[in-house]
C-alpha positions in Angstrom: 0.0 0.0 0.0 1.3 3.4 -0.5 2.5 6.1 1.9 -0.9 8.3 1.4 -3.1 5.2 1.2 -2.1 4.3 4.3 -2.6 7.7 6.0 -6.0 8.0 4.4 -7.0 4.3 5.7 -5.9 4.7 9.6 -7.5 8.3 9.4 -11.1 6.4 8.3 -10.7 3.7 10.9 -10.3 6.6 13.6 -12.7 8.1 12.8 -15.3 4.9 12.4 -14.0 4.0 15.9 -14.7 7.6 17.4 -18.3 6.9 15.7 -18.8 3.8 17.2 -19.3 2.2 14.1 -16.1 -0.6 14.7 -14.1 -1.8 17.8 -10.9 0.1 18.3 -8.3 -2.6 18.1 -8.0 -5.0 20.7 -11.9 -4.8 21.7 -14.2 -7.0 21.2 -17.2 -6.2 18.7 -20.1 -4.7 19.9 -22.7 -7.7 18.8 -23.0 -10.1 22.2 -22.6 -13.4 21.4 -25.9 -15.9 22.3 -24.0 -17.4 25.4 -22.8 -13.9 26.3 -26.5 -12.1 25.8 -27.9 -9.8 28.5 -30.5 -11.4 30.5 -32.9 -8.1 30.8 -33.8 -6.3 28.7 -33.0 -7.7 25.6 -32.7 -5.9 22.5 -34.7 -6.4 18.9 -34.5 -9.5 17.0 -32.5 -9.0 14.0 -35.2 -11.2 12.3 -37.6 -8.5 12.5 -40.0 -10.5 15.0 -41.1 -8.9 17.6 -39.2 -9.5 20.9 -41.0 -9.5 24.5 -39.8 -6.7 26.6 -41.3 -7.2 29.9 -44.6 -8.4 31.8 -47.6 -5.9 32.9 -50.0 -7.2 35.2 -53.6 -7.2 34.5 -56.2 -9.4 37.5 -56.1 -12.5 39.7 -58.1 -14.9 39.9 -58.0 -15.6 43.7 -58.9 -18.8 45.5 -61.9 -16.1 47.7 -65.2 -18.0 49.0 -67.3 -16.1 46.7 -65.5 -17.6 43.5 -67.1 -20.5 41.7 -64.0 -22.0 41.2 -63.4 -22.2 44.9 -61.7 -24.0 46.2 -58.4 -24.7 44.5 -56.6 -27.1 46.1 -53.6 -27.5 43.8 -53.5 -25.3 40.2 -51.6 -27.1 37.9 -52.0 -27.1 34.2 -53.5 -23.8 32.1 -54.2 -23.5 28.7 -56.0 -21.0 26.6 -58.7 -21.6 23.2 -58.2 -18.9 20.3 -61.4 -17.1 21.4 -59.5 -16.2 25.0 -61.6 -19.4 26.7 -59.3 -19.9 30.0 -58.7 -23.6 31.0 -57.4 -24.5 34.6 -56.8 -28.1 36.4 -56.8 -28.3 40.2 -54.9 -31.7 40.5 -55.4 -32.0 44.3 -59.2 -30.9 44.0 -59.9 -33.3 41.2 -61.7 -30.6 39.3 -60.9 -28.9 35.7 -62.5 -25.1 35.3 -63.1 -23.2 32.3 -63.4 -19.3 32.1 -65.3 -18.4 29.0 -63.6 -15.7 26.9 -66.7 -13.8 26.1 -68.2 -13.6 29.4 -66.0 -14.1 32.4 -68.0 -16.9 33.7 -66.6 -19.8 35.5 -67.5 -23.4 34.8 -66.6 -27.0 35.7 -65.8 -29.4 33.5 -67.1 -33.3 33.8 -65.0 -35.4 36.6 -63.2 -38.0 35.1 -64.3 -41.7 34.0 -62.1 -43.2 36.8 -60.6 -42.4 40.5 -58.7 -40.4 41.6 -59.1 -38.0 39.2 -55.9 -36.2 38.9 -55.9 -33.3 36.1 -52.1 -32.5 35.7 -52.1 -30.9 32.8 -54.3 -29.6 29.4 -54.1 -28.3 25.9 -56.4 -27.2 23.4 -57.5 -29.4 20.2 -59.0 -27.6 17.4 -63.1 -27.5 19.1 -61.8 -30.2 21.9 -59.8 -29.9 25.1 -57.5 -32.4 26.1 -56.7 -33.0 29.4 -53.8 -35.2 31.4 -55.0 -37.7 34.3 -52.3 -38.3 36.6 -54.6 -41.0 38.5 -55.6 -43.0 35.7 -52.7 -42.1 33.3 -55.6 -41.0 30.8 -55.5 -38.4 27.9 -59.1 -37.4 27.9 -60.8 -35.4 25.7 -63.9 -33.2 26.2 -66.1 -30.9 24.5 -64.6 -27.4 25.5 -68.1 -26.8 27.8 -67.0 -29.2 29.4 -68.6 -32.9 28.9 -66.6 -35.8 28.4 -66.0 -37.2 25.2 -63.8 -40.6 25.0 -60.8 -41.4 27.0 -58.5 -40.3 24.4 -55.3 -42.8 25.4 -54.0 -44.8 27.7 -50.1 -44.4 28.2 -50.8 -47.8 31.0 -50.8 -49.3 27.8 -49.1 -47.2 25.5 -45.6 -49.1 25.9 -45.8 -52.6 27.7 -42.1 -52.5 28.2 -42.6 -49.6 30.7 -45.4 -48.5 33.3 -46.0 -44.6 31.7 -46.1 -41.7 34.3 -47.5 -38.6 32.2 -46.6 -35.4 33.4 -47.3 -32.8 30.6 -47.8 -32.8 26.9 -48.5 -31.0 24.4 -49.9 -31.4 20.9 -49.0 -29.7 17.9 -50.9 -29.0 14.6 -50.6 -32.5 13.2 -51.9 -33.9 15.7 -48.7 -35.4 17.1 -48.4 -35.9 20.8 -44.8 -35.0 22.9 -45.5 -36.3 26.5 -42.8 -36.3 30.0 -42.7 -39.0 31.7 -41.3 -38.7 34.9 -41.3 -42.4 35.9 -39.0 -43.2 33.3 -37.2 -40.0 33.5 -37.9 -40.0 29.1 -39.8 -38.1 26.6 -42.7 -40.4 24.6 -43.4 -39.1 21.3 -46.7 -40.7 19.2 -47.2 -39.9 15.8 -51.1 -38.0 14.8 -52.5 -42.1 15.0 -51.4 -42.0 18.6 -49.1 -44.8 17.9 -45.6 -45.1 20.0 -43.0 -43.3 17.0 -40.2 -42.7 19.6 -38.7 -42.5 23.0 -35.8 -40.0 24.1 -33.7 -40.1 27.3 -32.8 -41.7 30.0 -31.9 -41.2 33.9 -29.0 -39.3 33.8 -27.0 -35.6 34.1 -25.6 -35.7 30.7 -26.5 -34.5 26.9 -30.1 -35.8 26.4 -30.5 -37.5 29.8 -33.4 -35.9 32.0 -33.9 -35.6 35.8 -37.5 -35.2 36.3 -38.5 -33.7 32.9 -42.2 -31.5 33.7 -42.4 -29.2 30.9 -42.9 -29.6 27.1 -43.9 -27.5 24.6 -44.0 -27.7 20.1 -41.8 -25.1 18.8 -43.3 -23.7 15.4 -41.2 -25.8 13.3 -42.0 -29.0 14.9 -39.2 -30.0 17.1 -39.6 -29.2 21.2 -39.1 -28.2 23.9 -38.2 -30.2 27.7 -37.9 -28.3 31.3 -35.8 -31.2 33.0 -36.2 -30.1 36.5 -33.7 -32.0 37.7 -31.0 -30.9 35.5 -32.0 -26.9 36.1 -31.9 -26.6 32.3 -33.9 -26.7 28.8 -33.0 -29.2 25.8 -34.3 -28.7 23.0 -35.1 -30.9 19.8 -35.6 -31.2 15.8 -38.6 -32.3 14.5 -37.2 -36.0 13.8 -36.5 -36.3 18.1 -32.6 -35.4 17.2 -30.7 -33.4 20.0 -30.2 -29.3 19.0 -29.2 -27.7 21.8 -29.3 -26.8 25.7 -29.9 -24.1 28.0 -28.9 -23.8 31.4 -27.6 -26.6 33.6 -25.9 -27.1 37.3 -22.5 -25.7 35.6 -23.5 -22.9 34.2 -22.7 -19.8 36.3 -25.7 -17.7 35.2 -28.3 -20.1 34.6 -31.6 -18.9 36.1 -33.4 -21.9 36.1 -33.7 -23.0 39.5 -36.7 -25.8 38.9 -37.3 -25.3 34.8 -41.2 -26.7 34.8 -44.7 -25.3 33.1 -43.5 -23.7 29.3 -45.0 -22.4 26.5 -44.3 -20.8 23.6 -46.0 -17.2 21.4 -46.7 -16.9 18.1 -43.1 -15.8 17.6 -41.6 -18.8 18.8 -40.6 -16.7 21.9 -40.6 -19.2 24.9 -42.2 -19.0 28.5 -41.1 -20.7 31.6 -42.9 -21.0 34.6 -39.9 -21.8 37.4 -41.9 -22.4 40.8 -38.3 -22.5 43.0 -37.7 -19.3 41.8 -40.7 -17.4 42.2 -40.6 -16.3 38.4 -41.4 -16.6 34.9 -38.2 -16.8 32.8 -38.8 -15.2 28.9 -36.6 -16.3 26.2 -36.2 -15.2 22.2 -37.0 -18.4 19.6 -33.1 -18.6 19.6 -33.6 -19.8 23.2 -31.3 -16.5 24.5 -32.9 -15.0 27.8 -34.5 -11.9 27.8 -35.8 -11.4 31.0 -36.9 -12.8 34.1 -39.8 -11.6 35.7 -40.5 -12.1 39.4 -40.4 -10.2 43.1 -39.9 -7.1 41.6 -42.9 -6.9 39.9 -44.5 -6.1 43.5 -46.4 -7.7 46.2 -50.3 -8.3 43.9 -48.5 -9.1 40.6 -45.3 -11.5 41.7 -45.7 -15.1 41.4 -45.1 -17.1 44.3 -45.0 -20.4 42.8 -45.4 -20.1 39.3 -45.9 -24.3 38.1 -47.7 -24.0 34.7 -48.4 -20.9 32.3 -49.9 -20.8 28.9 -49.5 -17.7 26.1 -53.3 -16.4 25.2 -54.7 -14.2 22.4 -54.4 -10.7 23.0 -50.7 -10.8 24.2 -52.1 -12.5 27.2 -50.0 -14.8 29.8 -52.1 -16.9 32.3 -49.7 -18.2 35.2 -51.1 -20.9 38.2 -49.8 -19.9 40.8 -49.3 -23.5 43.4 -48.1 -21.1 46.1 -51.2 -18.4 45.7 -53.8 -21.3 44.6 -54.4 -18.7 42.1 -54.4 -18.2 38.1 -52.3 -14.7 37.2 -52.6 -12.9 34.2 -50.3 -10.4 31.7 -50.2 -8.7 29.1 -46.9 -9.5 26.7 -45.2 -6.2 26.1 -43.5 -5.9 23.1 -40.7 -4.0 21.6 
C-alpha cells in the first residue's frame, strides 16, 4: 500500500472508531454473542419479529369464597382456546374449570371416567380440550363446555415394556403428541395415529439424559421443547426427536433456572417458563437466548409465588397458576 493510502485508511478507521461504528483494536465487537446475551432487557430480533420486553399485570383470579371456582386445592395445568376461553386443572381438588372468553364466567368441566381423578395438565385441540389424568394415566378429551368425550389414550398401555407416568404434553398441529414421563425420566413421542414413533432419554445428568422432565412444549417448526427439572436446564429438539441444543444446567454460572417446569411458547416462537423454586417466569427469544426474568420485583399483587404452569393467550395475554397463591395470574406480553 502506498504512503498516502495508508494515511488515508488509519484516518477512516479513527474516525469509524470515534463513531462507534467498529471496535478500536484490541476490543471485542459490539454484537453479544448468544452465550454472552444480557439477560434483561434484551434488544430487537435481527429477524424482524417482535421481541417480548417485559410483563404488565392485569387481574387475579384468587382462590376467595365467593368464586365458583373455589376452592383450589392445587392449580396445575392452564391452557388458553383462540377465542380467550381460560382452562385450569386443580390436581389435588380433582376438578378442571373453564373461564369463558366472552363472558367471564366460570364453569366445571365433567369429573373423570375413573378415581382419583388427577388433572395435571391440558391443551387445546381444534373444538376439543385435552386434558392429562395423573390417576388413571388417561388423555381425555372433552367438548370445550366441558362434557366428556372418550378417553383419548392410555399411556398404561401405550408401551408394555414400561409403566408410563404422564406429566405434561402437548400437541401440535398435526396432531402429534410429545408427552414427560417422569417415571422413566424419558420423553414419549406418538405420531397424529397415537401410535408409539419414539422414546428420548434416559436417567442421567448428561447431553439428552433428564432428571424429572415436567415441561414440554412444540416449537413452530416442529421440534420441542423439555424443562428437565432435575438438570436446572432446557434441551431442545428437531422435529425428527434429534438433540439441537441446551440451556442452562448445574455448571452454568448464570443459569436462572432454579426448577425449569410449566412452558410455552408465542406466536413468535418466543418461549415462557414458569420456574416455581424461583418465584418467576423466565422469557426467552426463539433462539432460546434469555430476555428477562420476571418475578419479586414486579411487586407484592403481581409477583408469582409459585409459578408451576403458564400458557400464552390471544391478545398478548400470559395466564400463570400460581401453586403457592392457589391462584391463576394474568399479563399482558409487552413488546418491543
Amino acid at each position: 500500500m502506498r504512503p498516502l493510502a495508508r494515511v488515508l485508511t488509519a484516518l477512516a478507521v479513527a474516525v469509524a472508531v470515534l463513531a462507534g461504528c467498529v471496535p478500536a483494536p484490541g476490543q471485542r465487537s459490539p454484537r453479544v454473542a448468544a452465550d454472552e446475551a444480557p439477560s434483561s432487557p434484551a434488544p430487537a430480533s435481527d429477524s424482524g419479529r417482535p421481541v417480548p420486553q417485559r410483563l404488565e399485570f392485569l387481574y387475579v383470579f384468587e382462590n376467595d369464597r365467593t368464586a365458583p371456582y373455589y376452592p383450589l386445592e392445587g392449580v396445575g395445568g392452564v391452557a388458553y382456546a383462540p377465542d380467550g376461553t381460560l382452562f385450569l386443572c386443580d390436581e389435588k381438588g380433582g376438578r378442571v374449570h373453564g373461564c369463558a372468553g366472552g363472558t367471564g364466567e366460570w364453569y366445571q368441566f365433567d369429573a373423570g371416567p375413573e378415581q382419583p381423578f388427577r388433572p395435571v395438565d391440558v391443551r387445546v385441540d381444534g373444538f376439543s380440550v385435552l386434558v392429562l389424568d395423573y390417576g388413571s394415566r388417561l388423555l381425555l378429551r372433552y367438548e370445550s363446555g366441558g362434557a366428556l368425550q372418550d378417553r383419548l389414550l392410555s399411556f398404561r398401555n401405550l408401551d408394555s415394556a414400561r409403566d408410563r407416568l404422564p406429566v405434561a404434553f402437548d400437541i401440535d398441529r398435526d396432531g402429534r403428541i410429545v408427552c414427560a414421563d417422569a417415571g422413566a425420566e424419558q420423553i414419549v413421542l406418538l405420531d397424529s395415529f397415537l401410535n408409539l414413533s419414539q422414546v428420548l432419554g434416559e436417567p442421567g445428568t448428561h447431553r439428552e439424559q433428564f432428571l424429572a422432565p415436567s415441561g414440554v412444549v412444540f416449537r413452530d417448526d416442529g421440534g420441542f421443547v423439555v424443562a428437565d427439572r432435575g438438570n436446572r436446564r432446557l434441551q431442545w429438539y428437531n422435529r425428527l426427536g434429534y438433540f439441537e441444543g441446551v440451556v442452562g444446567g448445574e455448571f452454568d454460572p448464570r443459569n436462572p433456572l432454579l426448577t425449569p417446569q410449566g412452558i410455552d411458547t408465542d406466536a413468535h416462537g418466543n418461549l415462557f417458563v414458569a420456574d416455581p423454586a424461583a418465584g418467576a417466569v423466565h422469557v426467552f427469544d426463539r433462539d432460546m437466548v434469555l430476555l428477562f426474568t420476571a418475578g419479586s420485583e414486579l411487586g407484592l399483587l403481581a409477583a408469582p409465588q409459585q409459578p408451576l404452569d403458564l400458557a400464552v393467550g390471544p391478545d398478548d395475554l400470559l395466564a400463570v397458576s400460581d401453586r403457592g397463591r392457589q391462584a391463576v395470574l394474568v399479563y399482558r406480553i409487552v413488546y418491543d
